[in-house]
Structures are given as C-alpha cells and as structure tokens.
matplotlib code that plots the C-alpha trace (Angstrom):
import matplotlib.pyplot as plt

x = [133.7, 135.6, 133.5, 133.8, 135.9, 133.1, 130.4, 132.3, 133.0, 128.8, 128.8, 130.7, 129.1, 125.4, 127.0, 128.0, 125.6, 123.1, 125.5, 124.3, 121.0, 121.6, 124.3, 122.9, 119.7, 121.1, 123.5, 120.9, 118.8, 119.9, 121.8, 120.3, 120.1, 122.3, 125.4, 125.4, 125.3, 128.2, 130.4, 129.6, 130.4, 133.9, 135.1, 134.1, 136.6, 139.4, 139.1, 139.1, 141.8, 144.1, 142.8, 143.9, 147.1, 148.1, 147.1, 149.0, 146.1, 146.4, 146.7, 144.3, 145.5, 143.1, 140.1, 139.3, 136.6, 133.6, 134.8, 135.4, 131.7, 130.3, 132.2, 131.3, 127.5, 127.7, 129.4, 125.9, 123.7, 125.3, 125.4, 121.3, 120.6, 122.1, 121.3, 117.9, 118.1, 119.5, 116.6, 114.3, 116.0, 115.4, 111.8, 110.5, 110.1, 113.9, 112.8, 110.0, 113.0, 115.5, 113.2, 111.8, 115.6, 116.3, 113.3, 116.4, 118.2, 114.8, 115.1, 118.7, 118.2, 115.5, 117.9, 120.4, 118.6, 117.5, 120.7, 123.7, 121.7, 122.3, 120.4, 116.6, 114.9, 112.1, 113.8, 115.5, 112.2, 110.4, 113.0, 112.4, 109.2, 109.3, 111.9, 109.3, 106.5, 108.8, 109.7, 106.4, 105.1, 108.2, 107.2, 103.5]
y = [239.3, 238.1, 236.1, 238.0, 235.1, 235.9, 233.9, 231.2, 230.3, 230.9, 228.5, 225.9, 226.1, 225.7, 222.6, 220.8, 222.0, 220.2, 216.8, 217.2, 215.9, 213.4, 212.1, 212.4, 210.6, 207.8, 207.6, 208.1, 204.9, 202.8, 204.8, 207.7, 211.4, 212.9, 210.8, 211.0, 214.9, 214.3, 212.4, 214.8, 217.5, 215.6, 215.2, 218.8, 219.8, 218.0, 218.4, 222.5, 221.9, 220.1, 222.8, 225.7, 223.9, 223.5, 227.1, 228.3, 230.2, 229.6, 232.9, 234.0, 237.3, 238.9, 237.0, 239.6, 238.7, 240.0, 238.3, 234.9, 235.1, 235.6, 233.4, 230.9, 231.9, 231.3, 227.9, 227.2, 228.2, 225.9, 223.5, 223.9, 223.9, 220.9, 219.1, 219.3, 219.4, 216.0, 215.1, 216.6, 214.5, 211.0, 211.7, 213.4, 214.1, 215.0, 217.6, 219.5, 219.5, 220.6, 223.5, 224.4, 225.0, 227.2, 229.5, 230.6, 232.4, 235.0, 234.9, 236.0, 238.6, 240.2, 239.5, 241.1, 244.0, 244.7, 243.9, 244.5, 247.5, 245.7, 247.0, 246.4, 247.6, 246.3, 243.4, 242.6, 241.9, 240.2, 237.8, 237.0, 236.5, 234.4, 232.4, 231.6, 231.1, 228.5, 226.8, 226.0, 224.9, 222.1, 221.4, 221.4]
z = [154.8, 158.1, 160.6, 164.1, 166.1, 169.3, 166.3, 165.8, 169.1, 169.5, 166.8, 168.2, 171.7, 170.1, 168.1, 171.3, 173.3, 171.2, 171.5, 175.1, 175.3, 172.8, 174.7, 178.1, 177.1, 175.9, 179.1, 181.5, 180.4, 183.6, 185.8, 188.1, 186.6, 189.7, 189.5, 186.1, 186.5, 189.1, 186.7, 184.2, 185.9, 187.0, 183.3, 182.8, 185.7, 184.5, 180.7, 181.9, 184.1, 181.4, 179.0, 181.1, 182.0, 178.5, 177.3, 180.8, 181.8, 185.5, 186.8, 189.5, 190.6, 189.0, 191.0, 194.0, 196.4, 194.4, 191.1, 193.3, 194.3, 190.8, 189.4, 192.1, 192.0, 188.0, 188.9, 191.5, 188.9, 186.4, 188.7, 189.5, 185.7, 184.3, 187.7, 186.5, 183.3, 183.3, 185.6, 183.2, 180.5, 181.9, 182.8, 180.1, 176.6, 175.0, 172.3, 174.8, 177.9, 175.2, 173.6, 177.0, 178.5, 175.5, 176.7, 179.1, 176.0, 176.5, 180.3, 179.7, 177.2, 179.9, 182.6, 180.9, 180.1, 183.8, 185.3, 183.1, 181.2, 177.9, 175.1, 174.7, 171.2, 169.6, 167.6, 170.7, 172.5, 169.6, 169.0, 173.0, 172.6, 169.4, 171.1, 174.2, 171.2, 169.8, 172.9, 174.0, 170.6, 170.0, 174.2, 173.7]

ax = plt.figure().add_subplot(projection="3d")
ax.plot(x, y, z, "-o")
ax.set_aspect("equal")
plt.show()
C-alpha cells in the first residue's frame, strides 16, 4: 500500500511542529518572548525565501487581490498565534500551553465546516470533541 504524499508531508509538519516548543522553551529562558518571536519569524522568512528560490517557485501572477488578502490575513493570524504562543511558553506550563494550542485542530475542523462546507459526520465531531477532552486533561 502507497502512503498518500499529502500524509507524509502531515507527518513531517507534526514532527517539527513538536521541535517547536522544545526549542522555544529552552531559547526563551533569558531573553523576551516577542523578539524571540521576531527572530523566529526572520529565519522563517529567509529559509522560505531560499527554499522558493531554489525550487524556482517565484511566480506571483497568480496572486489577484482577493488571494493577496487571504494569504496576508493567514500570514496575521500566524503571526497572532505564535506571538502568543511563545508568550504562553515562557510563562507557563510547556505540556498544558502545547496541548491547549492543539485544541485549535477542533476549532479548525468546526471552522472548517462552517466556512469552507468541509464535511461534518459523526466521527468527524467526536474526534473534535475527544481532541478538546484531551487538551484540557494534559492542561489541567
């Protein structure tokens, strides 16, 4: 059996997404939560940048006004999130901040329901709600 390529790359984004905290924590010891979130966000821009250069994915004719703004709004809310998640990080508990930020893979299945009309059965909205259940147990 072939692994869809879409679960791999899932696969890969959970692994490093769960370097973050780790790394971030022990960063953010001495230094302020908001620069660090500045610098991160700097290396993140220019490994991208070097990443689309080399793969020659630099064309933007396909960005027209309404996919420049929700790209750019996505870019905000990113921004928003690990802003304070990193605050969240240096002031609090790392596994309760970490399961508590997961709680947004329910808010985006609801989200995504409402908005994008993505598919809502019954497993879909148990799993949602198990996935809040489990958050606030590891946070409580």
């Amino acid at each position: 059996m072939k692994i869809p390529l879409y679960i791999i790359y899932a696969l890969l984004a959970a692994f490093f997404a769960a370097l973050v905290p780790i790394f971030g924590k022990l960063g953010l010891r001495d230094v302020d939560s908001t620069v660090a979130t500045v610098i991160r966000a700097f290396i993140m821009f220019i490994f991208l940048l070097l990443v689309a250069l080399a793969m020659g994915k630099t064309d933007t004719t396909g960005f027209d006004h309404r996919a420049l703004l929700l790209v750019a709004l996505s870019g905000l809310a990113g921004a928003l999130s690990w802003l304070f998640y990193f605050m969240a990080i240096k002031n609090g508990r790392t596994t309760a901040v970490i399961a508590i930020d997961k709680m947004s893979v329910a808010l985006a299945i609801v989200l995504a329901w409402i908005i994008l009309g993505d598919k809502m059965d019954f497993k879909t909205a148990v799993g949602a709600v198990l996935i809040v259940l489990g958050a606030l147990l590891v946070s409580l």
